[in-house]
C-alpha positions as CSV (number, residue, x, y, z in Angstrom):
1,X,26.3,34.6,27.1
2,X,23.5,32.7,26.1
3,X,24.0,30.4,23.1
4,X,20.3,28.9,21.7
5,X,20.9,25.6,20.1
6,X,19.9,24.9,16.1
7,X,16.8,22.8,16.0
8,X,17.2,19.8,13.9
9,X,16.1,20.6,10.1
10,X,12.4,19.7,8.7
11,X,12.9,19.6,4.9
12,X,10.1,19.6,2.0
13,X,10.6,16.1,0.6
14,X,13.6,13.6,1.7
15,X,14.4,10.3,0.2
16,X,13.5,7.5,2.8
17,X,15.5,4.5,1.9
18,X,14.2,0.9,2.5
19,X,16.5,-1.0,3.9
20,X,16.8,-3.1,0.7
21,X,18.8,-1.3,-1.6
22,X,22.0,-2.2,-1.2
23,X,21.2,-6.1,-1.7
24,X,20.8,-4.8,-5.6
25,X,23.8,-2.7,-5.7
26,X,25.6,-5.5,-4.7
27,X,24.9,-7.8,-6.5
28,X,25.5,-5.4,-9.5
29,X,29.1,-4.5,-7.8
30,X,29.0,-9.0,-7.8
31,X,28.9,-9.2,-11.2
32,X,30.2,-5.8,-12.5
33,X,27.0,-4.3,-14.4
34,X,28.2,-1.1,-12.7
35,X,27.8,1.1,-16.2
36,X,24.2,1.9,-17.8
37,X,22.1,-1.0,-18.7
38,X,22.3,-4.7,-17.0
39,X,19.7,-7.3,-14.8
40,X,18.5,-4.2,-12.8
41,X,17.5,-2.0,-15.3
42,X,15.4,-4.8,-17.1
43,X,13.9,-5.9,-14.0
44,X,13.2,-2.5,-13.0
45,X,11.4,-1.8,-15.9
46,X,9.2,-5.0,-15.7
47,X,8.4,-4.2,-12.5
48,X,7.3,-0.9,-12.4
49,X,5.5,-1.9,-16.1
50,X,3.6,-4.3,-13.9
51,X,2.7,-1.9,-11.1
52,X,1.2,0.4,-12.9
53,X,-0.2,-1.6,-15.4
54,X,1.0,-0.6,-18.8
55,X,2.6,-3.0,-21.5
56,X,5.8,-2.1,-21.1
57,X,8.5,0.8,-19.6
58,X,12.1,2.3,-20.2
59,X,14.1,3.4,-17.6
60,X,16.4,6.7,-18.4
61,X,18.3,8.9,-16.4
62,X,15.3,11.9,-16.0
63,X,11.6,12.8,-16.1
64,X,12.6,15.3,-18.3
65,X,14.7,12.7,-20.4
66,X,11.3,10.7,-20.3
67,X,9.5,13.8,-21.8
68,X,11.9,14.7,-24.1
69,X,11.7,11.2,-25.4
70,X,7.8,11.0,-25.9
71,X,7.8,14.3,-28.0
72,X,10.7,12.9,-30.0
73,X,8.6,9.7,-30.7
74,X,5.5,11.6,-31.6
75,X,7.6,13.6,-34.3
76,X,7.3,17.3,-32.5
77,X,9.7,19.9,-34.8
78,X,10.8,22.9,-35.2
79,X,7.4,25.4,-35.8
80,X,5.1,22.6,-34.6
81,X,2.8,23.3,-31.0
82,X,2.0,21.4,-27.8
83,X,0.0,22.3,-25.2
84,X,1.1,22.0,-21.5
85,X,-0.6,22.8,-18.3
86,X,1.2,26.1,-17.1
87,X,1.2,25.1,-13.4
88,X,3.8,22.9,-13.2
89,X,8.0,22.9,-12.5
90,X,9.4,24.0,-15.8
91,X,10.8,20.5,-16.9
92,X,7.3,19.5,-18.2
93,X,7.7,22.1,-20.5
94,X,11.7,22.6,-21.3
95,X,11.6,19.7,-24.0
96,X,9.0,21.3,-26.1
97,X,11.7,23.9,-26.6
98,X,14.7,21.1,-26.8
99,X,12.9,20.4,-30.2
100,X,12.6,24.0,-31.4
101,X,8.8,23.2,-31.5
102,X,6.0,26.0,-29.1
103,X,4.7,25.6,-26.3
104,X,1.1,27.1,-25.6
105,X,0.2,27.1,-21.7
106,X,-3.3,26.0,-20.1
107,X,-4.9,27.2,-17.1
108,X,-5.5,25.2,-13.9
109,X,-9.3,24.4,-13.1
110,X,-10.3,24.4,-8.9
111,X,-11.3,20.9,-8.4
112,X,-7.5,19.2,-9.1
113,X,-5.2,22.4,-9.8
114,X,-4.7,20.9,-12.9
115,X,-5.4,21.1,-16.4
116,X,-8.5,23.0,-17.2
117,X,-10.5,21.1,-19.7
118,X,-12.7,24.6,-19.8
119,X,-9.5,26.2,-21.5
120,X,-8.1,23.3,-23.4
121,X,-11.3,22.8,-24.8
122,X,-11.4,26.6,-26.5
123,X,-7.5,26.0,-27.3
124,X,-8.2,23.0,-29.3
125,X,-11.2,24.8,-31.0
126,X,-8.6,28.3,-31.7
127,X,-5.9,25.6,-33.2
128,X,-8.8,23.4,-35.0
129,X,-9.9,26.7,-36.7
130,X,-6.7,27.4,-38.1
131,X,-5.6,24.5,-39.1
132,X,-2.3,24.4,-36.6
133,X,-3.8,21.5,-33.8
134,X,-0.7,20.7,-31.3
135,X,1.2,17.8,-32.1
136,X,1.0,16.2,-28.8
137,X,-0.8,17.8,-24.9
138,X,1.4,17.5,-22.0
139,X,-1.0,17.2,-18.8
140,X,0.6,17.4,-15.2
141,X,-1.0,15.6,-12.7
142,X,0.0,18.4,-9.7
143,X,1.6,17.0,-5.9
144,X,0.3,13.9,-6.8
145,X,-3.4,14.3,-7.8
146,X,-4.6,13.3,-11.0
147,X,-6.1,15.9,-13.4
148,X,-9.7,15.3,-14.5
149,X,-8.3,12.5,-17.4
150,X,-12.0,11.4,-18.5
151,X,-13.0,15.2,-19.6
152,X,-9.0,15.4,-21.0
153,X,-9.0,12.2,-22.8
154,X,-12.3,12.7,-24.6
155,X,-11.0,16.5,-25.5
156,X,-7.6,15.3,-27.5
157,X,-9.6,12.1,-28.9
158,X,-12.1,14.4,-30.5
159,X,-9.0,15.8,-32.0
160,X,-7.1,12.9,-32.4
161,X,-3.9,14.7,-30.5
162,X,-1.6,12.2,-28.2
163,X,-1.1,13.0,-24.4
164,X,1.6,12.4,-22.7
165,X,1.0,12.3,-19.1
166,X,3.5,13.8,-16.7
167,X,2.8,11.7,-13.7
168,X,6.6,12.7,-12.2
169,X,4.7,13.7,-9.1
170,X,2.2,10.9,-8.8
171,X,3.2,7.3,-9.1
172,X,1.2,5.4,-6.8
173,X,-1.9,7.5,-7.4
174,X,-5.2,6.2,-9.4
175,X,-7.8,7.8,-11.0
176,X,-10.9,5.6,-10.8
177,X,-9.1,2.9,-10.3
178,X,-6.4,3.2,-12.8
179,X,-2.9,4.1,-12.4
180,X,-2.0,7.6,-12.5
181,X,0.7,8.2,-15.7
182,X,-1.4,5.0,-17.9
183,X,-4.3,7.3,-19.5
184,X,-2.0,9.1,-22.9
185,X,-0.2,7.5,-25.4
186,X,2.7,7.9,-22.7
187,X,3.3,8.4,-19.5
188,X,6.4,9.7,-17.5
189,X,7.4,9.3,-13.7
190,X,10.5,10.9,-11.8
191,X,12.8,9.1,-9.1
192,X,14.3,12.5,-8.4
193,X,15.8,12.7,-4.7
194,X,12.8,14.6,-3.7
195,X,10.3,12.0,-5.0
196,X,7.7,9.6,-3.4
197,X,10.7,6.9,-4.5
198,X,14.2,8.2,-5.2
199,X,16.9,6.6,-7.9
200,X,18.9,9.2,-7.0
201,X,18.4,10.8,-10.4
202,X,16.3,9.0,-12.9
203,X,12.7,8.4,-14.5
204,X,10.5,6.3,-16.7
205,X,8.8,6.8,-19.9
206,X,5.5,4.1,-20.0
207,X,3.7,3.0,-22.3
208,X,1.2,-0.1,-24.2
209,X,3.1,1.0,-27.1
210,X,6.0,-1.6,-27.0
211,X,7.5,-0.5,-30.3
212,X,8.1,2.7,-29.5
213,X,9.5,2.2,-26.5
214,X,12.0,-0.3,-28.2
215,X,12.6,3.2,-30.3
216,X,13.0,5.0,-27.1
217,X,15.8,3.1,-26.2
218,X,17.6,3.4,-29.2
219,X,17.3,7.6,-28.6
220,X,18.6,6.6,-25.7
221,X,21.4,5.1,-26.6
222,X,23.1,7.3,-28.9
223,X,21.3,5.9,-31.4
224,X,23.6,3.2,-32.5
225,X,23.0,1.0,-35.6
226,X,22.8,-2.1,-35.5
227,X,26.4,-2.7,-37.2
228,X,30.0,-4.1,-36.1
229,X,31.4,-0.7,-36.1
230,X,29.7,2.5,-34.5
231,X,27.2,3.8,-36.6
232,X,24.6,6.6,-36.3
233,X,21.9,7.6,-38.7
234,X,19.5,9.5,-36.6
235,X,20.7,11.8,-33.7
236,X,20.6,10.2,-30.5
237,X,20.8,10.9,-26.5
238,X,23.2,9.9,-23.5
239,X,19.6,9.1,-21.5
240,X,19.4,5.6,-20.3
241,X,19.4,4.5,-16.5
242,X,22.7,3.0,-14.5
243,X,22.4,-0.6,-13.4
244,X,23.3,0.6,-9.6
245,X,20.4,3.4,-10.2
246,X,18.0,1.1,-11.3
247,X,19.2,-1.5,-8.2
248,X,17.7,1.6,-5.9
249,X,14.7,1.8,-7.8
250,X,13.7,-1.8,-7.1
251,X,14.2,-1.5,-3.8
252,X,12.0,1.4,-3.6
253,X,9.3,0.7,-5.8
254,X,8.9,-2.8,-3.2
255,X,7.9,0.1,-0.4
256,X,6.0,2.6,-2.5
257,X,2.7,1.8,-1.1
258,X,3.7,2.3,2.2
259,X,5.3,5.4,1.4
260,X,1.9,6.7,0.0
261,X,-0.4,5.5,3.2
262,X,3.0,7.1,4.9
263,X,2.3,10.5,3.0
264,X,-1.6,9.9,2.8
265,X,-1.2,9.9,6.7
266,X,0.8,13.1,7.3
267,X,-1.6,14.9,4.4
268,X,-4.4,13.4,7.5
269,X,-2.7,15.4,10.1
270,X,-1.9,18.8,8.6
271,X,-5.8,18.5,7.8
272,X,-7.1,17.6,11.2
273,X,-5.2,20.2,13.0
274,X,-5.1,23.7,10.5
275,X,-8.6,22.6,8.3
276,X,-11.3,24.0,10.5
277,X,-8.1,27.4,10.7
278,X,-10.5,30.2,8.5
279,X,-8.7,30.8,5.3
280,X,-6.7,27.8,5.1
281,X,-7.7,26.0,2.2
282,X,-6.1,22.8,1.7
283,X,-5.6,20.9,-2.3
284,X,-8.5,18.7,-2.9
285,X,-8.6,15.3,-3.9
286,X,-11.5,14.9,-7.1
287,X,-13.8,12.7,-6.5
288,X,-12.8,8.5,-7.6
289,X,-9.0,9.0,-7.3
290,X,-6.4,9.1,-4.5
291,X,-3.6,11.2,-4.4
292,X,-0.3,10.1,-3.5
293,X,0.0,13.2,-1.2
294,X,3.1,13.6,-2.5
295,X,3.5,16.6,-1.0
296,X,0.8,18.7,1.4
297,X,-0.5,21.7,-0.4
298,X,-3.1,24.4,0.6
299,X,-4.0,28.1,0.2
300,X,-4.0,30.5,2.5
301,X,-6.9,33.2,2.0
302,X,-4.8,36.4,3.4
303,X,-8.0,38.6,4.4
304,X,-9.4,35.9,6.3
305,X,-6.1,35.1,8.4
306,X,-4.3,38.0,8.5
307,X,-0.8,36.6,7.3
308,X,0.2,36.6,4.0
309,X,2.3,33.5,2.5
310,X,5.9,35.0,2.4
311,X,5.4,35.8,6.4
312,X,4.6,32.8,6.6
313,X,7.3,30.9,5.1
314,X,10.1,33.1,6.7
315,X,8.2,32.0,10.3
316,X,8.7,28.4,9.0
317,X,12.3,29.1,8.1
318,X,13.4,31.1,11.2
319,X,12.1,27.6,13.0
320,X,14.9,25.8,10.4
321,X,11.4,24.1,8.7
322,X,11.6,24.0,4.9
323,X,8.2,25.6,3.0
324,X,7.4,26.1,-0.3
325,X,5.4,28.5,-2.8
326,X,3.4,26.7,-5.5
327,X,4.9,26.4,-8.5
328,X,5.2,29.6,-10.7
329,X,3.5,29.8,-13.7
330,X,5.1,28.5,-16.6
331,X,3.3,31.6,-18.5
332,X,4.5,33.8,-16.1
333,X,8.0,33.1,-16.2
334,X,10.4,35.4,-18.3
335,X,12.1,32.4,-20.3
336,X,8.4,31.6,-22.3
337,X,7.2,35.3,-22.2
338,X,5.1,36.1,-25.1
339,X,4.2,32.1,-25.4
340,X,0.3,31.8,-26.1
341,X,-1.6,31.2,-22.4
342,X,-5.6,30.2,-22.4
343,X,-7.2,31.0,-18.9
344,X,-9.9,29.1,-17.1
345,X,-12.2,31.4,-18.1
346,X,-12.2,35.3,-19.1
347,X,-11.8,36.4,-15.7
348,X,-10.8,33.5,-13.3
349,X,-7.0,32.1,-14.3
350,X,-6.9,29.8,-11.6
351,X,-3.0,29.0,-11.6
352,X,-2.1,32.7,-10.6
353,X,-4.3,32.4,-7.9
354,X,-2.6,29.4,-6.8
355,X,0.4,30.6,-7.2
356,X,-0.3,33.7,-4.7
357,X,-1.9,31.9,-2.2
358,X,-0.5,28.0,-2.3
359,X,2.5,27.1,0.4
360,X,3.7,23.4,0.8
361,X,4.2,21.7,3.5
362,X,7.1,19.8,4.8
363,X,5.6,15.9,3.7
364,X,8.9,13.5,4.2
365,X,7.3,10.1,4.4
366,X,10.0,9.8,7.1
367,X,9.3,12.4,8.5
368,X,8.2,11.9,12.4
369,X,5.1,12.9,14.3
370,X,6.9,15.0,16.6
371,X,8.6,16.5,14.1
372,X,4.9,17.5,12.2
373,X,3.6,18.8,15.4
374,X,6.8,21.1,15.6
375,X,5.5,22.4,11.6
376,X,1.7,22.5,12.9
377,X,2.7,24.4,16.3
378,X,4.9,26.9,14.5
379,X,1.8,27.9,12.2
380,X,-0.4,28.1,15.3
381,X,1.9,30.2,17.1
382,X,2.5,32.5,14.3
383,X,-1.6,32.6,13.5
């Protein structure tokens, strides 16, 4: 009998500790801020604050808490619309419903995979002319590449409607220059386990508006009165950040750009050895930004190559390597069917596309050479 052994796992996206981390939960264990809030949280929220170059930041225990929060602070209700790009995990657009408020999904545009300002533009136009303009536009900035903010920006000023910039994907990515997650009236990151830098669980909500994020925090916190006995006149949330958590996230965020030359470099790689492959198509990077990489994304043109995605993921999985579709849809999915949707253009919707055609690759920024050659061979051999 002939027993074949299991190769060793490649997974999509694993945290890739520092070294560093447990100096801060110690010294949180040291002086028993184990619970939410204490030294670590402030400090982590200075520091990132700093990094990225926005007045101030809150630390909570989610991007979607983060998210949930900004619509909160820009008064979204029950009736009342925002607009959210529709390619995207469906935590970008869960909050709008938290609220009771609808959302209305935008199309992707080629360049970024992002938010078409093609369809928000005729969006903003359809809600101008009847008098219903969305209360706030949640723009995703997709596996780490910033969406086209200048043409976005000038869009919701000329309407005077807040973004809130779901950068959960792309901390340590700029767009000329500027920090990816600073361009709206907020900005949100992730520290999921599957993120560029891990908390475990937790995120930030950013922003140069210091009094509302002093208002965040008191969401946050149940929304407790100031009083000597517990007392709540506004309805609050269980959202802010563990001291240990936040210990974590300084660690991390001392290493982030290293993890994204890290993933930069693999993202190098996968294009050196499939790009000049006819029908793979690999996610661009617009011109005046960098990407974080945060994970490596392409298309695969199936008339060109012959092999269709699914075959190609269940090659990938029969070698134990862990590959990924592109996120579906958000107007495609059955919990928002019915919602409003504005395509690139009348005949082009450019997320769909992406969605039939876009795999990810396995992009660990501890992930080994040898074990990216193993992902790049298995495609080669299946080609």
């Amino acid at each position: 009998m002939v027993i074949t052994q299991q190769k060793n796992r490649i997974f999509l996206s694993t945290p890739h500790m520092s070294g560093n981390e447990q100096k801060y939960i110690q010294d949180a264990f040291d002086t028993n801020w184990i619970a939410p809030l204490g030294p670590n949280v402030d400090a982590f929220e200075e520091e990132l604050a700093s990094f990225v170059g926005t007045r101030d930041a809150a630390a909570v225990s989610s991007g979607t808490a983060a998210i949930h929060l900004a619509l909160r602070l820009l008064d979204v209700q029950k009736g009342d619309k925002v607009f959210c790009s529709s390619l995207t995990f469906i935590a970008s657009a869960n909050p709008i419903m938290y609220l009771g408020a609808e959302p209305v999904f935008i199309d992707s545009e080629p360049e970024t995979w992002n938010m078409s300002p093609q369809a928000l533009e005729r969006a903003l136009s359809d809600a101008h002319k009847e008098g219903k303009l969305p209360k706030a536009i949640i723009t995703v900035n997709l596996y780490g590449q910033s969406a086209k903010m200048d043409e976005i920006c000038s869009l919701c000023n000329k309407y005077n409607v807040p973004i809130i910039e779901d950068a959960a994907e792309s901390l340590g990515s700029t767009y000329k220059g500027k920090a990816s997650g600073t361009f709206g009236k907020f900005g949100i990151y992730s520290f999921n386990g599957n993120k560029i830098i891990t908390t475990s669980g937790g995120g930030m909500l950013v922003s140069d508006d210091v009094e509302a994020l002093k208002k965040a925090r008191f969401f946050a916190t149940q929304a407790r009165d100031v009083a000597p006995h517990y007392q709540h006149s506004e309805m609050g949330y269980n959202y802010r950040m563990s001291n240990i958590l936040a210990g974590i996230g300084r660690a991390q965020l001392e290493v982030l750009e290293d993890r994204v030359k890290a993933r930069r470099l693999i993202f190098a790689r996968y294009y050196q050895e499939l790009s000049s492959i006819p029908g793979f198509y690999f996610m661009p990077e617009l011109e005046n930004t960098q990407s974080n990489r945060w994970l490596t994304a392409l298309t695969i043109d199936e008339k060109e190559t012959g092999i269709s995605i699914q075959s190609l993921l269940e090659a990938l999985a029969e070698e134990n390597i862990e590959a990924r579709p592109v996120w579906k849809p958000l107007h495609m999915q059955p919990l928002f069917e019915g919602m409003k949707y504005y395509s690139h253009s009348e005949n082009d919707h450019v997320a769909e596309q992406l969605f039939k055609t876009g795999i990810c690759l396995p992009s660990s920024s501890n992930m080994t050479e040898i074990e990216q050659q193993r992902v790049i061979q298995c495609i080669k051999k299946f080609l």
